[in-house]
matplotlib code that plots the C-alpha trace (Angstrom):
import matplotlib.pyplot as plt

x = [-50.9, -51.3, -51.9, -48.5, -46.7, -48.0, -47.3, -43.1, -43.8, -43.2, -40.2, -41.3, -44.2, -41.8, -39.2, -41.5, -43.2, -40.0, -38.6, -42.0, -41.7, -37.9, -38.8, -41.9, -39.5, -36.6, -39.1, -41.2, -37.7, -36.7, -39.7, -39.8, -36.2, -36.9, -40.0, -37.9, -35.3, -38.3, -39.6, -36.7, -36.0, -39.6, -39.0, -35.3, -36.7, -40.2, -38.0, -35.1, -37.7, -39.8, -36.4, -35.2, -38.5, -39.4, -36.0, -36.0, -32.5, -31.6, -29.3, -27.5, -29.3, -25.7, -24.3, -27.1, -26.6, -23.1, -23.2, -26.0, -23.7, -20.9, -22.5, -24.2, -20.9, -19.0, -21.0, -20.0, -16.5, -14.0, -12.8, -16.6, -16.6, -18.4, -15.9, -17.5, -17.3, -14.3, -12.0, -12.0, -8.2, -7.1, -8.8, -7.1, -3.2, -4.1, -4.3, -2.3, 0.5, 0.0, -2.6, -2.1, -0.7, 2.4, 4.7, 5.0, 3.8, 1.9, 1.7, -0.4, 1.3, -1.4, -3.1, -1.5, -0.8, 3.4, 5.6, 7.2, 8.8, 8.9, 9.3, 12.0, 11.9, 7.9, 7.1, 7.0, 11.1, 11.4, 9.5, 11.7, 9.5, 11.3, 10.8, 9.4, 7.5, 4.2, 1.0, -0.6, -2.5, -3.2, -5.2, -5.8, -7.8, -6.9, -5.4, -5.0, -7.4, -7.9, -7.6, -4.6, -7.4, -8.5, -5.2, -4.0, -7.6, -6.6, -3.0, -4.7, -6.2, -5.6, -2.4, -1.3, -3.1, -1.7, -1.8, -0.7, 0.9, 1.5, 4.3, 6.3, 9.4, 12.0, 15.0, 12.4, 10.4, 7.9, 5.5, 7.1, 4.8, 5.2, 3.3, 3.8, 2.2, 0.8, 1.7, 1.0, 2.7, 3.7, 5.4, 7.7, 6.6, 10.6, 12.1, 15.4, 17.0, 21.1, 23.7, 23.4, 27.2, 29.2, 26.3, 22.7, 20.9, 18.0, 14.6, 12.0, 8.5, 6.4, 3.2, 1.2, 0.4, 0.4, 3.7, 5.1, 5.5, 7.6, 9.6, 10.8, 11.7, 13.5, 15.3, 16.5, 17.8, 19.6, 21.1, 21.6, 23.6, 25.6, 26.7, 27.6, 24.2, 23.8, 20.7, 18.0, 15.8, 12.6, 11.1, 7.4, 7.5, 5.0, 3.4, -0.3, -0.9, -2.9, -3.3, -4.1, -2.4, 0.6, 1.2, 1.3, 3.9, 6.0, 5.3, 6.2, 9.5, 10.6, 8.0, 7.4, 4.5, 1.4, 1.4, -1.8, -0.6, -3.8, -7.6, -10.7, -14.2, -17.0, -21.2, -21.3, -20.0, -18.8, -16.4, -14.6, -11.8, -8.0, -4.8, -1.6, 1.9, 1.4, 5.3, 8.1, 10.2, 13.1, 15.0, 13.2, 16.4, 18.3, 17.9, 15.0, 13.9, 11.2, 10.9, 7.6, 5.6, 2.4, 1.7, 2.4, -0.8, -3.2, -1.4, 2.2, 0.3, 0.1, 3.4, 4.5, 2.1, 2.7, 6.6, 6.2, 3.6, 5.3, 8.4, 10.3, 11.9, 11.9, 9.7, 10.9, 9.5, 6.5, 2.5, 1.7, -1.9, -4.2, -6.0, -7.8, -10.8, -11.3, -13.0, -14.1, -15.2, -18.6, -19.9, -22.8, -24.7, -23.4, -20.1, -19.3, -18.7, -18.7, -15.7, -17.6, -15.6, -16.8, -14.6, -11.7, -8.1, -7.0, -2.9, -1.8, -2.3, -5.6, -5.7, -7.4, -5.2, -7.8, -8.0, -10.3, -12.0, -11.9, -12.0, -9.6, -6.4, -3.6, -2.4, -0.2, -2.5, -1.2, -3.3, -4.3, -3.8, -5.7, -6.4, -5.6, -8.8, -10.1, -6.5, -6.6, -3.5, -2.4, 0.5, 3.2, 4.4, 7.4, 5.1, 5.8, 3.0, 1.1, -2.2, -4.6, -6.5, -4.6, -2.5, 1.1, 3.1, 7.3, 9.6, 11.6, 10.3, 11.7, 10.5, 9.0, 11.2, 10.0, 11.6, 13.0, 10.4, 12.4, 13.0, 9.3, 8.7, 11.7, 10.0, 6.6, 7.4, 9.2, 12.6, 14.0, 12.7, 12.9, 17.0, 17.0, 15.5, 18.0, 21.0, 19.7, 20.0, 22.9, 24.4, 25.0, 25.6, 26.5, 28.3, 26.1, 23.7, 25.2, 28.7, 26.9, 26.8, 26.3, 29.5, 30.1, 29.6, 26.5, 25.1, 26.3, 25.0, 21.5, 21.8, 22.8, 19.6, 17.6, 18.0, 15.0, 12.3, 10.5, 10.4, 9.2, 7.8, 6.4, 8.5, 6.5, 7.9, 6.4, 3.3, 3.6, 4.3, 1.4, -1.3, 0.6, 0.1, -3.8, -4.1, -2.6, -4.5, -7.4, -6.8, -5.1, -1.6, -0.3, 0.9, 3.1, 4.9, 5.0, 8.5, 9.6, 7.4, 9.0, 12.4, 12.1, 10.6, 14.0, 15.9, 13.8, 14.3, 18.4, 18.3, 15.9, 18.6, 20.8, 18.6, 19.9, 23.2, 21.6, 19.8, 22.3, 22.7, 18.9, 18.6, 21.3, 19.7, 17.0, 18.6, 20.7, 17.5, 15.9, 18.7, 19.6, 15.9, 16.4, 19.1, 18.4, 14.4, 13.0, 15.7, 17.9, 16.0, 15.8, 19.7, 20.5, 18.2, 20.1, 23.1, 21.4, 18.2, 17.7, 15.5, 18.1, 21.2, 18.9, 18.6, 22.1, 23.0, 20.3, 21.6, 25.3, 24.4, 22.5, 22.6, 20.4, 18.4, 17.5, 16.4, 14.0, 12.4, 12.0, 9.1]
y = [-37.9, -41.1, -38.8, -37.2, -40.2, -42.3, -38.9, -39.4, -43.2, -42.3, -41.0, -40.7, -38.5, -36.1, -36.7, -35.4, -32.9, -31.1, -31.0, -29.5, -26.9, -25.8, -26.3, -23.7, -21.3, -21.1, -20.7, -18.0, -16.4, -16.7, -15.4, -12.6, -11.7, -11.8, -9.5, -7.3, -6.8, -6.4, -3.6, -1.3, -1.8, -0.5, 2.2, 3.4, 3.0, 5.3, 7.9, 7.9, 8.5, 11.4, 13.2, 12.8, 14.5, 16.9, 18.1, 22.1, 21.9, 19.5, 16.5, 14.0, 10.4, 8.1, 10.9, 10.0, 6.5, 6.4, 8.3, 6.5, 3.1, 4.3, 5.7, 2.6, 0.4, 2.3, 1.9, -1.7, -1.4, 0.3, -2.4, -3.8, -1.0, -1.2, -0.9, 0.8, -0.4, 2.2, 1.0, -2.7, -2.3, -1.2, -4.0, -6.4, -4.1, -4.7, -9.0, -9.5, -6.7, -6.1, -3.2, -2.0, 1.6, 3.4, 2.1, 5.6, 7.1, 10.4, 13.2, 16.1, 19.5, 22.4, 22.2, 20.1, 16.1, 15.5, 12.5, 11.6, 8.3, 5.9, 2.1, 0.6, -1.0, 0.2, 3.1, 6.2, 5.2, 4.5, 7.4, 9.7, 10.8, 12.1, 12.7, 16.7, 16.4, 18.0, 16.3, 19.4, 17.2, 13.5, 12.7, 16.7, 16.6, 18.9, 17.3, 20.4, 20.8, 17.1, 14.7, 11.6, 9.3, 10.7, 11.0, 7.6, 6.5, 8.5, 6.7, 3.2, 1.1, -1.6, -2.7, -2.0, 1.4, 4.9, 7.3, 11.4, 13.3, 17.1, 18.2, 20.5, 20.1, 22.6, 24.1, 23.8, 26.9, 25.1, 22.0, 18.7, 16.0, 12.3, 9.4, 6.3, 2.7, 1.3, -2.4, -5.1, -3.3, -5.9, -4.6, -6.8, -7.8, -7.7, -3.9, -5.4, -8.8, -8.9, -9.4, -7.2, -8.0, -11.8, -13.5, -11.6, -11.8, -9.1, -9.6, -6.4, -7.3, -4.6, -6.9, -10.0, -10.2, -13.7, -15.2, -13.7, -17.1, -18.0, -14.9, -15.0, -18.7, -17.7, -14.8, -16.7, -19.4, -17.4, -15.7, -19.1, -20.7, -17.2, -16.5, -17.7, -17.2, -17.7, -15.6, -13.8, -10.6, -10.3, -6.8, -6.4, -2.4, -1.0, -3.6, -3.9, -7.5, -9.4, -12.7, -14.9, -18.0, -16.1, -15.3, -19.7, -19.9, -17.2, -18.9, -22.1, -21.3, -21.0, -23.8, -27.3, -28.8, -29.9, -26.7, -24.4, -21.2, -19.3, -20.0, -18.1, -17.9, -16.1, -16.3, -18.9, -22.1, -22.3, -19.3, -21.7, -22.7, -23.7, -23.0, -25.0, -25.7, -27.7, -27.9, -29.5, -26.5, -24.4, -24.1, -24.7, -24.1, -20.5, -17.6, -15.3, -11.6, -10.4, -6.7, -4.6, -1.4, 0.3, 0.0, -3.7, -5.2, -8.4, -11.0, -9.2, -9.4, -13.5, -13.8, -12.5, -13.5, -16.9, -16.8, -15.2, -17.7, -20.8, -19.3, -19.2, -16.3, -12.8, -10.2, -6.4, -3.1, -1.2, -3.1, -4.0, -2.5, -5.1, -6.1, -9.3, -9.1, -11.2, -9.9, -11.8, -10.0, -10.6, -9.8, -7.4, -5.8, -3.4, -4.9, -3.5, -5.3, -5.5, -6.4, -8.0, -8.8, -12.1, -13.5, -12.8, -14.2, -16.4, -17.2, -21.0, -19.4, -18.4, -14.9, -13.1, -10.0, -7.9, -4.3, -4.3, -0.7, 0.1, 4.1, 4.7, 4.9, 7.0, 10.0, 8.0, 5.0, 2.5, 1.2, 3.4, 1.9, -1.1, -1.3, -4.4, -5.3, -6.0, -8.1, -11.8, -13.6, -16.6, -18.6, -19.6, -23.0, -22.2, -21.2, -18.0, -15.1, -13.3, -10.9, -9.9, -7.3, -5.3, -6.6, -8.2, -6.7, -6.9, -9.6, -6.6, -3.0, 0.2, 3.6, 5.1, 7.5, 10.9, 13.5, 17.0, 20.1, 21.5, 18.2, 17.6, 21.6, 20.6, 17.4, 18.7, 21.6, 19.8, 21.6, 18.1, 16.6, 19.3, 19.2, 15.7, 15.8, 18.9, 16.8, 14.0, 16.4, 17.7, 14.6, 11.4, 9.1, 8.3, 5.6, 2.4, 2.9, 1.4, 3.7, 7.3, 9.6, 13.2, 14.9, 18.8, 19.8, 18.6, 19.6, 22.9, 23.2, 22.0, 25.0, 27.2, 25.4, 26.3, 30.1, 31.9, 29.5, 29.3, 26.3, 28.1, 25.7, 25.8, 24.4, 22.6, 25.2, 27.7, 25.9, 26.1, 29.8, 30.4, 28.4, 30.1, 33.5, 32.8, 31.6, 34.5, 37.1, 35.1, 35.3, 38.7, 37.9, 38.8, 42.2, 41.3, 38.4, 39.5, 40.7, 37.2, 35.1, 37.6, 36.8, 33.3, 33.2, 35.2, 32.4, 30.1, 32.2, 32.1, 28.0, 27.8, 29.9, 26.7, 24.0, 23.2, 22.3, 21.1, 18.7, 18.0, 14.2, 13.5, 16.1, 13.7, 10.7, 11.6, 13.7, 10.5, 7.9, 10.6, 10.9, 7.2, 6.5, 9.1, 6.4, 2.8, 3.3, 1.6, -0.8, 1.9, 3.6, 0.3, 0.2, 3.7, 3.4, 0.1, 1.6, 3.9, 2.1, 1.2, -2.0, -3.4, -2.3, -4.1, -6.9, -7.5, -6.9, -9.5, -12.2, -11.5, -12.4, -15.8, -16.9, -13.6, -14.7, -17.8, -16.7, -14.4, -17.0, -19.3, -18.9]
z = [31.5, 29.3, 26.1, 27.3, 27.7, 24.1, 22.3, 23.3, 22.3, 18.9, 18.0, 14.1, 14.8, 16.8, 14.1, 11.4, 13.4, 13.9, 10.1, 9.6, 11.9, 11.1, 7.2, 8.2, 10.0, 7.2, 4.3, 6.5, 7.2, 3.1, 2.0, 4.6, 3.7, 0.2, 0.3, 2.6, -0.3, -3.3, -0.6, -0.3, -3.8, -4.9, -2.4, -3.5, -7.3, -6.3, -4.4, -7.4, -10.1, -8.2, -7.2, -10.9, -11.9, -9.1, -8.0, -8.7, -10.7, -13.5, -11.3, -13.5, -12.4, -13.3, -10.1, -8.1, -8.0, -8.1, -4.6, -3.4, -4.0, -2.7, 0.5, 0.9, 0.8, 2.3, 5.5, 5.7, 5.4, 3.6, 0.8, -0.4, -2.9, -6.9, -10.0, -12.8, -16.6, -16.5, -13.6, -14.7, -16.1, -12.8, -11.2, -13.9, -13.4, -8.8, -10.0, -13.2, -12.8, -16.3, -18.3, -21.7, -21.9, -22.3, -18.9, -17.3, -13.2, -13.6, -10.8, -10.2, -9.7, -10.3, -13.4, -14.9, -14.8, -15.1, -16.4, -12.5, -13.8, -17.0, -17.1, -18.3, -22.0, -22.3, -25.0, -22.9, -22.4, -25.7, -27.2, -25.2, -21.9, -19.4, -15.9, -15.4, -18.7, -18.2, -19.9, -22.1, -24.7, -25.2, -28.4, -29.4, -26.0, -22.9, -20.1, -18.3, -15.0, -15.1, -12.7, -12.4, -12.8, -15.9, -17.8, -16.6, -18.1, -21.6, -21.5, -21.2, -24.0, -26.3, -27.0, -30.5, -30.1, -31.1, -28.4, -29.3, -26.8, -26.8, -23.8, -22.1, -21.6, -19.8, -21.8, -24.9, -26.1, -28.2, -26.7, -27.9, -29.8, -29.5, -31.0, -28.8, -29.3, -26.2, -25.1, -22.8, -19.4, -16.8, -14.1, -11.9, -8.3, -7.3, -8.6, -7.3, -5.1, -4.3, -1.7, 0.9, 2.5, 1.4, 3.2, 3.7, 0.1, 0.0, -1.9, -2.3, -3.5, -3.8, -4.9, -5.1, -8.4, -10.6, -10.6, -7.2, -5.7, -8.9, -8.5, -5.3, -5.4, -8.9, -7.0, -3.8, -6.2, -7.9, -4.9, -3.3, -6.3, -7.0, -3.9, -0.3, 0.9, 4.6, 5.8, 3.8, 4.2, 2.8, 2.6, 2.8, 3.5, 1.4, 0.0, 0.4, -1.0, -4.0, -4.2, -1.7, -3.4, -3.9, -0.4, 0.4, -2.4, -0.9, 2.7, 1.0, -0.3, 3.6, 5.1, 4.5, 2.2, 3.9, 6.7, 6.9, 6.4, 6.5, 6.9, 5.5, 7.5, 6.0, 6.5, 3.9, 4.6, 1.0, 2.0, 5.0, 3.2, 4.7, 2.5, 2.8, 1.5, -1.5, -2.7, -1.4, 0.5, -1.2, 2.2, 5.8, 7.5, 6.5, 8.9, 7.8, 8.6, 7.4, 6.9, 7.3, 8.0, 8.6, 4.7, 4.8, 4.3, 3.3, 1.6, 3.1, 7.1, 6.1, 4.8, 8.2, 9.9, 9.7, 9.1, 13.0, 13.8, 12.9, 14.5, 11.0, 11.2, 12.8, 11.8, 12.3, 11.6, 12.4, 13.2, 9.7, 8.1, 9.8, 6.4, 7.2, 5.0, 2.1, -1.2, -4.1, -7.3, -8.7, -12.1, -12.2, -14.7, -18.1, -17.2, -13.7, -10.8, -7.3, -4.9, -1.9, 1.5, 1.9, 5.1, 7.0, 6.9, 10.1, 10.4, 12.1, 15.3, 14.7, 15.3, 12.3, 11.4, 10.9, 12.9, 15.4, 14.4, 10.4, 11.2, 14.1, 12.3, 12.7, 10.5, 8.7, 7.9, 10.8, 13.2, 15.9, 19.5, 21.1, 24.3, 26.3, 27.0, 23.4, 22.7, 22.7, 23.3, 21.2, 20.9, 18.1, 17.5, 20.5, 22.5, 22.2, 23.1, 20.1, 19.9, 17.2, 16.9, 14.7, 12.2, 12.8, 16.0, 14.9, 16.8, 17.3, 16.8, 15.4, 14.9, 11.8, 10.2, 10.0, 7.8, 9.0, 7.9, 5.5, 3.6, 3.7, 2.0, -0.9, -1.7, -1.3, -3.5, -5.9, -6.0, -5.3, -8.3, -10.5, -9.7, -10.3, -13.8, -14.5, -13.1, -15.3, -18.2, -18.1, -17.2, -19.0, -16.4, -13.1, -11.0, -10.5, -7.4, -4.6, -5.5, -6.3, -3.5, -3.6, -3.4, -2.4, -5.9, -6.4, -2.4, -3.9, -7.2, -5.3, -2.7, -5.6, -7.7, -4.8, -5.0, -5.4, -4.8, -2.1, 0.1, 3.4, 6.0, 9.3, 11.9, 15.1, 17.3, 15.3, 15.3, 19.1, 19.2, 17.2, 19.7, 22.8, 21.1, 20.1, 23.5, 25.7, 23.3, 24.2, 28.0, 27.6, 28.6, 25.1, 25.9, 29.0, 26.7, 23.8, 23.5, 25.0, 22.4, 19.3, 20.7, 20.9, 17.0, 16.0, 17.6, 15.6, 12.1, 12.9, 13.6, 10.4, 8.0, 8.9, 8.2, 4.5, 6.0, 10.0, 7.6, 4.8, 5.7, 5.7, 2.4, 0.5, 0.9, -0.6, -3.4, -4.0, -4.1, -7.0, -9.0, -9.3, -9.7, -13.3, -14.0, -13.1, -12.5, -9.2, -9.3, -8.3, -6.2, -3.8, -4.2, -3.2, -0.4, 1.4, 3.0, 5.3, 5.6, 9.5, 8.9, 6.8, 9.1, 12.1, 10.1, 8.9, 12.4, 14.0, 11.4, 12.0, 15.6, 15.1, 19.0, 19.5, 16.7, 17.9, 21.0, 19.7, 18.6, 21.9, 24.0]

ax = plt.figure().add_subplot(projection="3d")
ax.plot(x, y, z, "-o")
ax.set_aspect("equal")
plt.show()
């Protein structure tokens, strides 16, 4: 008992006793750790050069590892993934907005890789692409049977570079050659900001690339000094982020300086870091609506996430992606690299916006549904009640639109862009976007266009008809119903003949958005798209009524 009590007289034995022991333990667990890795790596490197040697048929090693790679990341989640020496200019277009090449979107139909749209003031425009133009040769090599990646790869490189095309082109019996020079591509991160009425100014960003910040503040200037500017929408549909610093200047244009707007917790403590305002604000005071959807995601989920968190303004639309994983890019070896998720994004209420299961997903992308239990409530700066768990959840909520069958088979077979590029064609011009409609001639001359080709298309009650069919033929009621099922899918055929003009409405609007996109590019895609778009009719409607708006925004 007295050896017990003289050992805790001395406080600077214990002291050093105990750095001993946890210096032991860390250095047993390094070196374990370590021996663990040099292990598995002798293994993998043992197994690869036996199979390489052994395996009955000739395999090509670069495959191998490739697959091996990717299987191996994707089992951790689905954005640490490794960029190859070739995919580095897509990694530099997803941060910079800018690559060299020629300024054009490719498509796949069949064999062949088409010409779907060309940038404006970039050299497939001003080499004379057009919409429709199918891809048969770039550089004397076949593009035909290749993939998009590939022939986006061969339209890439240096600018200053010649690049040789050989096309098709309809109404032209020989292929077409053209020689463009590619150039320094930078694509905007707004396609188009306005007036949506005398007093509701409208901004689109479609990215987060360098400079967004500066472009949106640019663009609601200049819509504030224009014009009578009262309220603002922001829309974040279909964006799926970039830059985590471009998201705080966007934030900030709305929010004072010196407010945390988002945090990032990783493993390392190195990875803990808090982002805030660091500029004076633009205009904390202006009504706000922020627009977004299921394909609104990362750096778009903070944007809203904190405009809804510090009760800034109202978010509407669908759940957003629930993106909130943060990846750094490390340099590796031969010049590839790996992007690494290295923490997860937390918004000023601090729920993390990231989806609670990486798999369960809906068909459409959006996050599947969470149950109750695995929600934790948090609350906005009002007070006012929020969850995580799976991205941002809309102040008000609208449905998804969903397109009619038939308008799915014309756009999915293409007869809706090939009229477009033959409209475009045969005519010079058209009203500005906000004044073109499509008028009986040209709903006509489409019907008329349409003859012919096949745009056939299962309709869900046919779907229906078909399981009830395979099902009573399985239980053997098919021959007492028989005549009743054929009669109903008559019915169906009849209703089905009338579809082009059941559906006209929903058929012009998007004849209209593809034929002012041959004309004023993505700019007037956005433009043709406002008047019947329901987000933006909500919102006009929500700021119009400001006593409702505010009290969205009250616990």
């Amino acid at each position: 008992m007295k050896k017990f009590n003289r050992f805790f007289k001395r406080p600077a034995t214990i002291t050093i006793t105990a750095v001993i022991l946890f210096t032991t333990v860390v250095s047993t667990s390094f070196v374990s750790r370590n021996f663990e890795i040099a292990k598995n790596l002798d293994i993998f490197a043992t197994l690869f050069r036996e199979l390489t040697v052994n395996y009955v048929d000739d395999v090509n090693p670069a495959e191998l590892i490739q697959t091996g790679i990717d299987e191996m990341l994707y089992s951790l989640d689905p954005y640490t993934t490794f960029i190859p020496e070739s995919d580095i200019e897509d990694v530099r277009f997803m941060t910079t907005g800018q690559y060299g090449g020629i300024g054009a979107l490719i498509m796949r139909r069949g064999e062949y890789i088409f010409v779907s749209e060309t940038y404006d003031g970039f050299p497939a425009e001003k080499g004379g692409l057009l919409p429709g133009d199918k891809i048969l040769e770039i550089d004397d090599q076949s593009a035909k049977n290749r993939t998009q990646e590939e022939v986006s790869t061969l339209l890439k490189g240096e600018p200053g570079s010649e690049v040789n095309l050989k096309i098709e082109r309809g109404g032209h019996d020989q292929p077409i050659t053209k020689t463009l020079i590619r150039e320094v591509v930078k694509i905007d991160n707004i396609p188009y900001y306005g007036m949506l009425n005398n007093h509701t100014g409208y901004i689109k960003l479609t990215a987060f690339t360098q400079n967004a910040g500066k472009e949106v503040r640019d663009a609601f200037s200049s819509l504030r000094d224009e014009n009578d500017l009262q309220h603002i929408v922001l829309d974040l549909r279909g964006n799926g982020g970039g830059l985590l610093n471009e998201a705080v200047n966007i934030t900030n244009i709305f929010v004072d300086k010196d407010e945390l707007i988002v945090e990032t917790r990783g493993k390392l403590e190195e990875r803990n870091t808090t982002h805030q305002t660091r500029s004076q604000v633009v205009d904390k005071d202006i009504p706000l609506v922020v627009l977004v959807d299921g394909a609104s995601a990362s750096a778009s989920e903070i944007v809203a996430g904190a405009i809804q968190d510090l009760d800034r303004g109202v978010v509407i639309g669908q759940r957003t992606f629930g993106k909130g994983l943060v990846q750094n890019i490390v340099p590796l070896s031969y010049n590839t690299q790996l992007k690494v998720t290295v923490a997860k994004y937390y918004i000023p209420s601090g729920r993390c916006i990231q989806a609670i299961d990486y798999a369960e997903r809906n068909e459409d992308g959006s996050v599947a549904a969470i149950p109750d239990s695995l929600m934790v409530a948090f609350e906005t700066r009002n007070g006012r009640t929020v969850y995580d768990g799976g991205g941002i959840e809309p102040d008000l909520q609208t449905e998804p639109r969903s397109l009619a069958p038939i308008s799915i088979a014309l756009l999915t077979k293409f007869h809706i862009f090939e009229f477009a590029n033959t409209f475009y064609q045969q005519n010079d011009e058209i009203p500005p976007a906000d004044k073109f409609e499509i008028t009986d001639e040209i709903f006509d001359d489409f019907v008329h266009f349409l003859e012919g080709k096949d745009y056939s298309y299962t309709t869900t009650s046919e779907a229906y008809i078909n399981e009830v069919k395979k099902a009573a033929k399985e239980e053997a009621y098919y021959a007492s119903i028989q005549d009743e099922l054929e009669l109903i899918r008559n019915k169906i055929d009849l209703s089905k003949a009338d579809d082009l003009v059941n559906h006209r409405e929903e058929i012009e609007e998007i004849l209209k958005n593809e034929i002012s996109g041959r004309y004023y590019k993505q700019r007037g895609r956005v433009i043709a798209s406002l008047k019947d778009d329901p987000e933006v009719l909500k919102a006009i409607g929500l700021l119009s009524n400001l006593e409702k708006y505010h009290e969205i925004l009250k616990p």
